[in-house]
BAVO-572347 format. One line per 2 residues: number of its first residue (from 1); for each residue x, y, z of N, C-alpha, C. Coordinates in steps of 0.2 Angstrom, whole numbers, plus 5000, padded with zeros to 4 digits. Layout:
residues N
NUM = X/Y/Z/X/Y/Z/X/Y/Z | ... $
This chain:
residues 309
1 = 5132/4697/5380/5136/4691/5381/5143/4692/5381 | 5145/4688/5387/5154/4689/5386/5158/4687/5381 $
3 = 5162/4688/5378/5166/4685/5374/5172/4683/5378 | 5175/4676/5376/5180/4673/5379/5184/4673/5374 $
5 = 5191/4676/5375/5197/4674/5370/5200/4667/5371 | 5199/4666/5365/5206/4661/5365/5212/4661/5367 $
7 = 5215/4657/5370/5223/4660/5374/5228/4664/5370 | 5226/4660/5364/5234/4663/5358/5230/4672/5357 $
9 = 5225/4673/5358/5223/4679/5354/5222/4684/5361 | 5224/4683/5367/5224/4685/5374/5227/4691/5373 $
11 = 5234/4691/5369/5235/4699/5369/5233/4706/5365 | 5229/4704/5362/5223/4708/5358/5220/4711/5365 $
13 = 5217/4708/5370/5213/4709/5374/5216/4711/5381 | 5221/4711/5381/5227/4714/5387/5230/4719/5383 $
15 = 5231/4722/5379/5234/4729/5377/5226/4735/5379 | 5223/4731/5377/5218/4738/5379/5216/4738/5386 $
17 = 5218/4733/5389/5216/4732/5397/5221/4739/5399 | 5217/4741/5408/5218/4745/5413/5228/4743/5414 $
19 = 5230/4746/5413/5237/4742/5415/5240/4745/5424 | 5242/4741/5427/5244/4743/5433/5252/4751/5432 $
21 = 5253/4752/5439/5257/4757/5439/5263/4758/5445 | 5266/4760/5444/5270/4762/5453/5271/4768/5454 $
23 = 5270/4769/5461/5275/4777/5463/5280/4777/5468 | 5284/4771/5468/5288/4766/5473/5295/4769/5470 $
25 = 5299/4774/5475/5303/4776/5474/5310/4771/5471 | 5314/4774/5466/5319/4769/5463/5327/4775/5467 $
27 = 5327/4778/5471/5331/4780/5472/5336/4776/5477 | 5341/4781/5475/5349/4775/5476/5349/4768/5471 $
29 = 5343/4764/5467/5345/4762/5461/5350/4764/5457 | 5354/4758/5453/5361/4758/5447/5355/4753/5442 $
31 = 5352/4756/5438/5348/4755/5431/5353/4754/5425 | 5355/4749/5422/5358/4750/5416/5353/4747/5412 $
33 = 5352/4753/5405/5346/4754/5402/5349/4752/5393 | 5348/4747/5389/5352/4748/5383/5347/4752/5376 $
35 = 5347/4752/5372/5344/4757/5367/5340/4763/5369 | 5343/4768/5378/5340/4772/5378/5340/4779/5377 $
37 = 5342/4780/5371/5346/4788/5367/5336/4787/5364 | 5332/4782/5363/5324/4782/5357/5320/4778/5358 $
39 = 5314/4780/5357/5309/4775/5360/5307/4771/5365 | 5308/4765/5366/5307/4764/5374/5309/4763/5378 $
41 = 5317/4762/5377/5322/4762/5381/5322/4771/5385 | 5322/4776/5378/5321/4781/5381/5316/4784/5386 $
43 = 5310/4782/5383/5304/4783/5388/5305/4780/5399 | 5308/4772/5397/5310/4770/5403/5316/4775/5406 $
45 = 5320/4776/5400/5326/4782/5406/5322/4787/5410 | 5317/4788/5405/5314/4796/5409/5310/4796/5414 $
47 = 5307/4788/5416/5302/4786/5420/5307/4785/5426 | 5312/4781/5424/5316/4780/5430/5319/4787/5432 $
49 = 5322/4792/5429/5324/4795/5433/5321/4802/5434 | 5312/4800/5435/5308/4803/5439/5307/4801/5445 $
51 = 5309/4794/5445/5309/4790/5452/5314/4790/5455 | 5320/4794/5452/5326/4794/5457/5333/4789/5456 $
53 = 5331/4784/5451/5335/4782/5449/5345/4784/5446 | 5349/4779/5448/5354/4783/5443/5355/4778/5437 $
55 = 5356/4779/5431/5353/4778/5425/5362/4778/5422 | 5363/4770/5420/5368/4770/5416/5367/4767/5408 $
57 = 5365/4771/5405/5365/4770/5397/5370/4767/5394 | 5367/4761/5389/5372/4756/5384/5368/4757/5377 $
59 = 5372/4763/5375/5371/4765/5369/5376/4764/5363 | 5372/4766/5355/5375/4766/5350/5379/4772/5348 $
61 = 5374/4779/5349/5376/4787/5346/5377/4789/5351 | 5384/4789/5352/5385/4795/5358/5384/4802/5357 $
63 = 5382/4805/5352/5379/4812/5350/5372/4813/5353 | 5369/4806/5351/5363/4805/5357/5362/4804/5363 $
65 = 5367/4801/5365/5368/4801/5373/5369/4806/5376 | 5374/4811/5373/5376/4816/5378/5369/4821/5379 $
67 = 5365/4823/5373/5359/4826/5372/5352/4823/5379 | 5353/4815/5376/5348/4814/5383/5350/4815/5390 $
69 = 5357/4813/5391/5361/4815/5397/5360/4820/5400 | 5361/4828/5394/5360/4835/5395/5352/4835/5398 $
71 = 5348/4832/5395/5341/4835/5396/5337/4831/5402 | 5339/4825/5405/5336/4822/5408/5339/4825/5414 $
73 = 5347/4827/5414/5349/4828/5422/5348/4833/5423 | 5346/4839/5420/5343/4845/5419/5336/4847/5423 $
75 = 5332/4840/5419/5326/4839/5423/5323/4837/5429 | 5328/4831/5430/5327/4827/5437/5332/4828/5441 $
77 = 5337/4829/5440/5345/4831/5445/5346/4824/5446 | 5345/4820/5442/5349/4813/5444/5356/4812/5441 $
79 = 5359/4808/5441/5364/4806/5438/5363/4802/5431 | 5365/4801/5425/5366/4797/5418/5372/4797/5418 $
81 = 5373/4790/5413/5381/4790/5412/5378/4785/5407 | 5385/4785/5402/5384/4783/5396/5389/4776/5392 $
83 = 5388/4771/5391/5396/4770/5387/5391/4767/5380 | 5396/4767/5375/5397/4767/5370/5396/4760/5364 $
85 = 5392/4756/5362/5395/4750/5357/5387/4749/5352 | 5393/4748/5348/5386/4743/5340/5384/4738/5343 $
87 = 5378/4736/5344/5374/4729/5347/5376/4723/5341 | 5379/4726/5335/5379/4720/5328/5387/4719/5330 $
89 = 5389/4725/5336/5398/4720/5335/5397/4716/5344 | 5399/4709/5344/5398/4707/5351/5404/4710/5355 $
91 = 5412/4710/5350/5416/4714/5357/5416/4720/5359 | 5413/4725/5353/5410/4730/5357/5406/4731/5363 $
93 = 5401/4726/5361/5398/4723/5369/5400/4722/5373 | 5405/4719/5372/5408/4714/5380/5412/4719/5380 $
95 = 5415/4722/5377/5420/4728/5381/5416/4734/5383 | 5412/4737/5381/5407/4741/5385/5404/4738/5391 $
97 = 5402/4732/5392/5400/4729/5398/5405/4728/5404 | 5411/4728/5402/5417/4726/5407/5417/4733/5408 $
99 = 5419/4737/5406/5419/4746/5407/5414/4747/5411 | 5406/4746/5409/5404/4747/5416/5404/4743/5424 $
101 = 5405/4738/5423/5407/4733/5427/5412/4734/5433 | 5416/4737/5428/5424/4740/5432/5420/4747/5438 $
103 = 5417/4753/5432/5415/4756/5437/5412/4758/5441 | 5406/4752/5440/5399/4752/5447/5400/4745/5450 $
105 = 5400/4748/5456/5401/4742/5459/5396/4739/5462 | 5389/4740/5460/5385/4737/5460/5378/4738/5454 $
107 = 5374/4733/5451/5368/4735/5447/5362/4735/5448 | 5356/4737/5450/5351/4733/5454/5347/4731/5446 $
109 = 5347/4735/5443/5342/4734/5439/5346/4735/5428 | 5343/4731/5425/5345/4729/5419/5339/4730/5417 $
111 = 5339/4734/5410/5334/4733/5405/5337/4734/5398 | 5335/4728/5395/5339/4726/5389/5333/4730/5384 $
113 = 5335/4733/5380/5327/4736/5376/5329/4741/5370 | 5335/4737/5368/5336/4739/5359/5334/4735/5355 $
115 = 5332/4736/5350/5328/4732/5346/5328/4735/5337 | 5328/4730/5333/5330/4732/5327/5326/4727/5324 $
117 = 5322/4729/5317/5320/4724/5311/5322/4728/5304 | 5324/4722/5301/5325/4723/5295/5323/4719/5291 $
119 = 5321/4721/5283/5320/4721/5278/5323/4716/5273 | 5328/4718/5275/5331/4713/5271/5340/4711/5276 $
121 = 5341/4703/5272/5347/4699/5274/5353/4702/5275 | 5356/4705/5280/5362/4707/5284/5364/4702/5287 $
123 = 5372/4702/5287/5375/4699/5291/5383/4703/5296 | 5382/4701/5301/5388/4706/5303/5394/4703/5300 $
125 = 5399/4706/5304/5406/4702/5301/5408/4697/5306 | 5405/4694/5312/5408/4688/5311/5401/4683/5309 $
127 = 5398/4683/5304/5393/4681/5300/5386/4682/5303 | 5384/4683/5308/5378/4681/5310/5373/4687/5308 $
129 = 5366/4682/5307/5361/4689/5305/5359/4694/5309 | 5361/4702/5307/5360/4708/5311/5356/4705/5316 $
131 = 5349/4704/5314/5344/4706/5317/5344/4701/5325 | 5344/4695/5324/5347/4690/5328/5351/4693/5335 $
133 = 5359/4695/5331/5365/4697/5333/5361/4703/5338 | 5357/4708/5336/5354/4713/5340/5350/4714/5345 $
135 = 5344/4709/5344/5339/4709/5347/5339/4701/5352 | 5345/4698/5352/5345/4691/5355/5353/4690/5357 $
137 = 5359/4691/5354/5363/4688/5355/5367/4695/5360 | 5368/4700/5356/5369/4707/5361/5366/4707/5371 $
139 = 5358/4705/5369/5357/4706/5374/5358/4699/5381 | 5359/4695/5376/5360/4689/5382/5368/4689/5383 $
141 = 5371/4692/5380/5379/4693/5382/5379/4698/5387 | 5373/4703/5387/5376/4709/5392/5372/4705/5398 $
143 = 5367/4704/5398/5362/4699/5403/5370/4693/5406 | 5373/4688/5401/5376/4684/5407/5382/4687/5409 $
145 = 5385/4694/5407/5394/4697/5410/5390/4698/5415 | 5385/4703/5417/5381/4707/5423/5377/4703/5427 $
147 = 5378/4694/5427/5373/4690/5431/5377/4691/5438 | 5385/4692/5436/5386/4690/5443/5386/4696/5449 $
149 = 5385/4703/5444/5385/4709/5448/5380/4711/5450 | 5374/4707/5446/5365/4708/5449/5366/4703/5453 $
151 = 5369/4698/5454/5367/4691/5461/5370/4696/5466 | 5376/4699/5465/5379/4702/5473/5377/4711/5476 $
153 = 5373/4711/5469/5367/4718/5472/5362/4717/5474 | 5358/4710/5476/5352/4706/5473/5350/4710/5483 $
155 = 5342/4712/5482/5338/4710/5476/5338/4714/5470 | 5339/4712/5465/5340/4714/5458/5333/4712/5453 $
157 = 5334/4715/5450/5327/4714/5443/5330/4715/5434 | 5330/4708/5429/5332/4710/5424/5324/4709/5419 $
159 = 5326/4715/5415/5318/4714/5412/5323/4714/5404 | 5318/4709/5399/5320/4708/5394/5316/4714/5389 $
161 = 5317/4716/5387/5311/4720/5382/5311/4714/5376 | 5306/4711/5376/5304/4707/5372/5295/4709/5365 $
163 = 5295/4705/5362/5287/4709/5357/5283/4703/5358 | 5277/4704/5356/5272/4702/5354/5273/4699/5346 $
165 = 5278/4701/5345/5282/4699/5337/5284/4693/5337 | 5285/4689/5346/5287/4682/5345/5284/4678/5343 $
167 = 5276/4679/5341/5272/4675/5339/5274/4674/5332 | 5276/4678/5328/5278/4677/5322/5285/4672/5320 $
169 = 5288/4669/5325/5290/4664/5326/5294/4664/5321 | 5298/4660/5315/5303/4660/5311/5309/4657/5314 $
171 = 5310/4655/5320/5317/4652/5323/5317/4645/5321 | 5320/4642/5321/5325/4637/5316/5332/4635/5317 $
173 = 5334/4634/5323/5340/4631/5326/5347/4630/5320 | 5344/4627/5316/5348/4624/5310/5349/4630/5305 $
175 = 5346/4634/5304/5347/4641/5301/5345/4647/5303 | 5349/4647/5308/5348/4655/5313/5350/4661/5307 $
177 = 5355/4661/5301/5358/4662/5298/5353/4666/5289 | 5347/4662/5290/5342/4660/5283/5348/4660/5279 $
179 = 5350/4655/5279/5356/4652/5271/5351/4647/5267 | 5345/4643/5272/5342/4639/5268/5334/4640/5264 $
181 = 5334/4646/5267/5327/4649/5265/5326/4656/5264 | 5319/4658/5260/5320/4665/5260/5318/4669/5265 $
183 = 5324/4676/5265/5323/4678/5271/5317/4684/5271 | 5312/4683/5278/5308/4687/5277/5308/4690/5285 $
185 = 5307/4699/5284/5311/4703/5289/5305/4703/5295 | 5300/4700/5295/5295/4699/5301/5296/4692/5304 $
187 = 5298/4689/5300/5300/4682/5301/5307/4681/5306 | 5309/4685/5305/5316/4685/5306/5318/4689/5314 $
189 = 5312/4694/5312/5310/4696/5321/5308/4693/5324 | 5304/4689/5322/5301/4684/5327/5306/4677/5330 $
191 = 5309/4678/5326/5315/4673/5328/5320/4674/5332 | 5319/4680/5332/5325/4685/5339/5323/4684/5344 $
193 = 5316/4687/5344/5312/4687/5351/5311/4680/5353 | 5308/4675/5349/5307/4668/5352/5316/4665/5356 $
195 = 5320/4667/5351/5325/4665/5355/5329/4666/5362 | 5324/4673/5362/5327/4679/5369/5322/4675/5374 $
197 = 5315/4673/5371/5312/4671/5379/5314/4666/5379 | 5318/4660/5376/5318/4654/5377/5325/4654/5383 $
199 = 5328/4659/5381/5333/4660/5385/5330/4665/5393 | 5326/4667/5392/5324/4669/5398/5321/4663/5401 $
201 = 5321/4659/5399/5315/4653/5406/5322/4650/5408 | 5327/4648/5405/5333/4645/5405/5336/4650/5412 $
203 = 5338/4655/5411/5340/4661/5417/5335/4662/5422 | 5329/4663/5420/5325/4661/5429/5326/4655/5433 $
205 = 5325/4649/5430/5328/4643/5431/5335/4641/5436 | 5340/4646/5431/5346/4646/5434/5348/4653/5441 $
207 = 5343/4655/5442/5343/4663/5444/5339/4661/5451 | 5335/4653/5451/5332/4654/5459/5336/4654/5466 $
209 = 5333/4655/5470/5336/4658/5476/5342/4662/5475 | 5343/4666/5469/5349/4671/5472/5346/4678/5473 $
211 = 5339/4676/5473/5338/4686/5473/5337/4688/5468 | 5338/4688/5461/5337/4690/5454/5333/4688/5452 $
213 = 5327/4692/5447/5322/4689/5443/5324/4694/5437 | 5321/4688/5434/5321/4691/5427/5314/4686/5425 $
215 = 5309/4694/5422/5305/4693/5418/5306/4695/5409 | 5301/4698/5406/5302/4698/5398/5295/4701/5398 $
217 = 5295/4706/5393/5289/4711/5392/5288/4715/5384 | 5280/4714/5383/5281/4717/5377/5281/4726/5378 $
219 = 5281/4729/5376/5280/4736/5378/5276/4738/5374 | 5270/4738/5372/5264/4741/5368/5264/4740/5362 $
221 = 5259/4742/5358/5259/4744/5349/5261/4752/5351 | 5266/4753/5350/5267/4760/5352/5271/4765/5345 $
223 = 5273/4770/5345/5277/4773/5341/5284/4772/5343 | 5288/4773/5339/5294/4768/5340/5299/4770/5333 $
225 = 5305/4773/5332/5309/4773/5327/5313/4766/5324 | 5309/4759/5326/5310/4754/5324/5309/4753/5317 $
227 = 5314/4749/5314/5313/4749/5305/5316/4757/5300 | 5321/4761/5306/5322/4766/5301/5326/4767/5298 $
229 = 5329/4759/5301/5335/4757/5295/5335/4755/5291 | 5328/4754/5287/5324/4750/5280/5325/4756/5277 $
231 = 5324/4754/5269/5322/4760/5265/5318/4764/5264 | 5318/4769/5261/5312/4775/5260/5306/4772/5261 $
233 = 5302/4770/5255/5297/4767/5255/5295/4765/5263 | 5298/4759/5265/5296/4757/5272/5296/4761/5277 $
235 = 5301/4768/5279/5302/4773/5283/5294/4777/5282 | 5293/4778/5276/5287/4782/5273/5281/4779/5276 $
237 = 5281/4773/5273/5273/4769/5277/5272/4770/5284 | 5279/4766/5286/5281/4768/5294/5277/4773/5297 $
239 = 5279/4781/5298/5279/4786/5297/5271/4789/5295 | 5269/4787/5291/5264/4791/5288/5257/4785/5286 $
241 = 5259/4779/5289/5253/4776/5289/5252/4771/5296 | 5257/4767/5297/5259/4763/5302/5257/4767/5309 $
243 = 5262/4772/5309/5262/4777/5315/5253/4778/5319 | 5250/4779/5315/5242/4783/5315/5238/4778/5320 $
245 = 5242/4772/5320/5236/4764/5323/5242/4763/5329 | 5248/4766/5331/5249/4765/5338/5249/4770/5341 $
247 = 5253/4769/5349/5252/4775/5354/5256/4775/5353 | 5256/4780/5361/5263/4785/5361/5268/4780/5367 $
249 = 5273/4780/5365/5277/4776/5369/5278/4779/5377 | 5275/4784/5378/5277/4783/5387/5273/4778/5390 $
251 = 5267/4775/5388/5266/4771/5392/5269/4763/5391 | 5275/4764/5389/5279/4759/5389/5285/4760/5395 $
253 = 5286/4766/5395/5290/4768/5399/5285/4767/5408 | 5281/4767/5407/5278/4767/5412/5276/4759/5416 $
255 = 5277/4755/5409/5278/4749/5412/5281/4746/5412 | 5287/4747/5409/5295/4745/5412/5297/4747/5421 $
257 = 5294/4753/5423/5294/4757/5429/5290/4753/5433 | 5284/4751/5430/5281/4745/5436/5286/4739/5438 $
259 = 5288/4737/5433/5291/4730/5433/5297/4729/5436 | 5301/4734/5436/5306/4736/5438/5307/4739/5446 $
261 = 5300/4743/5447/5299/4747/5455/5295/4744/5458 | 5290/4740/5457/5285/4737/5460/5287/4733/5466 $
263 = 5284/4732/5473/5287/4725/5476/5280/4720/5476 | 5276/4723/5470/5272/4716/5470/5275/4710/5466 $
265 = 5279/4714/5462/5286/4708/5461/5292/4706/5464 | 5292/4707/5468/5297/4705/5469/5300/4697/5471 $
267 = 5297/4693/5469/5297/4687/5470/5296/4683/5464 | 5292/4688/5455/5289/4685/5451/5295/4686/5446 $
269 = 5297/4679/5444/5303/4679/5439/5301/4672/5434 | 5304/4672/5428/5301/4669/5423/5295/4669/5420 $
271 = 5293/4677/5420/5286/4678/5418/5286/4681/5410 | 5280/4683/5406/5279/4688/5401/5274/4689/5400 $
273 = 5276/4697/5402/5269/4703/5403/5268/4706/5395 | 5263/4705/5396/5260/4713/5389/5260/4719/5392 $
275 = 5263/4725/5392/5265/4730/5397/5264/4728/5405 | 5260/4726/5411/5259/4724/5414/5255/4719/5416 $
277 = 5252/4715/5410/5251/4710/5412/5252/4705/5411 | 5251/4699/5415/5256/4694/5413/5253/4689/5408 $
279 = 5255/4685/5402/5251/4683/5398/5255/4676/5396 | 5251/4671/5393/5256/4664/5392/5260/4665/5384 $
281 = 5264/4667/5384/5268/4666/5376/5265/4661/5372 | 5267/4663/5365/5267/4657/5358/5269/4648/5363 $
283 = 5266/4645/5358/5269/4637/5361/5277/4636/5358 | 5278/4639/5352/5284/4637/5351/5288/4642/5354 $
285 = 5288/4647/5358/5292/4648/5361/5293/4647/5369 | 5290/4641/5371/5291/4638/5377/5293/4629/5376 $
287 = 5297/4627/5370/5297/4622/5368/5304/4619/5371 | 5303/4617/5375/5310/4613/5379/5316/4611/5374 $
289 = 5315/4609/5369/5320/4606/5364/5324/4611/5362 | 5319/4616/5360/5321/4622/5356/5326/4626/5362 $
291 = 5323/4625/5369/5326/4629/5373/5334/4627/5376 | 5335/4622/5377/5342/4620/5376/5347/4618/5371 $
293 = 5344/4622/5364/5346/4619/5356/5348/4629/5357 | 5345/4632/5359/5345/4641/5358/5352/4643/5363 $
295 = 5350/4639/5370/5356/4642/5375/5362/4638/5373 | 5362/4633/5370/5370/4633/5368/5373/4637/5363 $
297 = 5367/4636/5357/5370/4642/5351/5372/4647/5356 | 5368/4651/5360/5368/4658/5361/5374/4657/5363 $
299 = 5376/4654/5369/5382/4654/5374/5388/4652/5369 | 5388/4649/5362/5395/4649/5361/5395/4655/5357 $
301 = 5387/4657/5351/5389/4663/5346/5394/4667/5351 | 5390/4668/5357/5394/4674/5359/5401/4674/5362 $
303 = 5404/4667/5361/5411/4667/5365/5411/4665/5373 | 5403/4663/5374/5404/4662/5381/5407/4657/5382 $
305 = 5405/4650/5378/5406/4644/5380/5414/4643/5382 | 5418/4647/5379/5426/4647/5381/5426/4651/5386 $
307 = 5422/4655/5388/5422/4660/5395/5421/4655/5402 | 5414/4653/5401/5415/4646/5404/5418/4641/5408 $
309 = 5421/4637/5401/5426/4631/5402/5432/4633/5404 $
């Protein structure tokens, strides 16, 4: 007898599916890639530039960068290039972004795919919570400086690296901040994520007929240096228990590659894949109210709003 899932529990049964693949050359592509010195950003650097890509990294370790730089252009003869910023500072952002902006003059392709959960309540210093600031405010800052350089490279593709952690849901308009509740660091993930795709439907929306899409993607139960910023304990379990029950992250890497090289998308924007497939989000993260209650915060946390106007 067949079993049928129910919708909410569809990605149980799409991670173990067959996943699609490309070998659709990405050459003369401008890729800017963010958290790819680890994990899955890395795994995508190394897929792209087996495909021929040139590969602009928006990293935090430059000690890391230059090591991936060394060893990827070693092995594919492509091009890396690198700049430099903390995802928890926003002007580091937006000044790394203007510096690459200044020197490429065009991008075909964006993959936003740093990612960070913590443990416990940080706040940067212009107050906002790390985790938030990281995984949602970072990237929709670097997604709207570079809208305008992906509409006039277009056709263009921006993929969000999003999780399967949005269903854990925890967003709350009124305390993006948890000053009114206690903070809990899965809750607090899932807050980021639900905010990033709320803002993805909002940018496909705004993104029709110029060429651009922008989809959102989980990248697997994979292995991942996510949480290394917690403490021992946590790092420990991580590491020595956690680890044992996911894969190995290239095939994250592999389907960033499809999403990005495929021309069976090329048309498909507003979507959210489970590595490549496409699957319906939590309900609370497609709630209209919530979604025009998140693009304003976003657009003013980050300074746009007076960018703007």
């Amino acid at each position: 007898m067949k079993v049928k899932f129910p919708e909410q529990f569809m990605f149980m049964k799409n991670s173990r599916a067959v996943q699609k693949q490309s070998d659709e050359s990405m050459d003369g592509k401008v890729c800017v890639v963010t958290g790819a010195t680890s994990g899955v950003g890395y795994e995508a650097v190394k897929k792209l530039a087996a495909g021929k890509a040139t590969i602009v990294m928006l990293v935090r370790n430059e000690n890391k960068a230059k090591d991936v730089k060394e060893e990827i252009e070693k092995k594919h003869s492509v091009f890396i290039d690198y700049f430099i910023a903390d995802f928890s500072d926003l002007k580091q952002v937006e000044k790394a972004v203007m510096a690459i902006m200044g020197k490429y003059p065009r991008v075909d392709v964006l993959i936003n795919s740093v990612g960070l959960h913590s443990t416990k309540r940080i706040l940067n210093k212009d107050g906002y919570e790390i985790v938030f600031c990281v995984n949602h405010l970072a990237p929709f800052l670097i997604t709207k400086l570079l809208l305008n350089k992906l509409i006039e490279s277009s056709p263009s593709r921006i993929i969000q690296v999003n999780s399967e952690g949005h269903r854990f849901n925890g967003l709350r308009v009124n305390d993006l901040n948890w000053e009114k509740r206690i903070y809990i660091g899965l809750r607090s993930y899932g807050a980021s994520k639900t905010a990033q795709l709320l803002t993805v439907w909002q940018l496909a929306e705004e993104l029709k007929g110029t060429g651009v899409t922008i989809n959102a993607m989980h990248p697997g139960a994979v292995r991942t240096n996510i949480g290394n910023n917690n403490g021992r304990l946590y790092r420990w379990f991580l590491h020595h228990v956690t680890w044992h029950f996911l894969k190995e992250p290239k095939i994250s890497g592999e389907a960033i590659y499809y999403l990005a090289s495929s021309s069976e998308l090329s048309n498909v924007s507003g979507a959210f894949f489970n590595l490549t497939i496409e699957e319906i989000p939590a309900k609370h993260a497609m709630d209209p109210k919530k979604q025009e209650k998140i693009w304003e915060l976003s657009l003013k946390m980050t300074g746009l709003t007076k960018k703007e106007g």
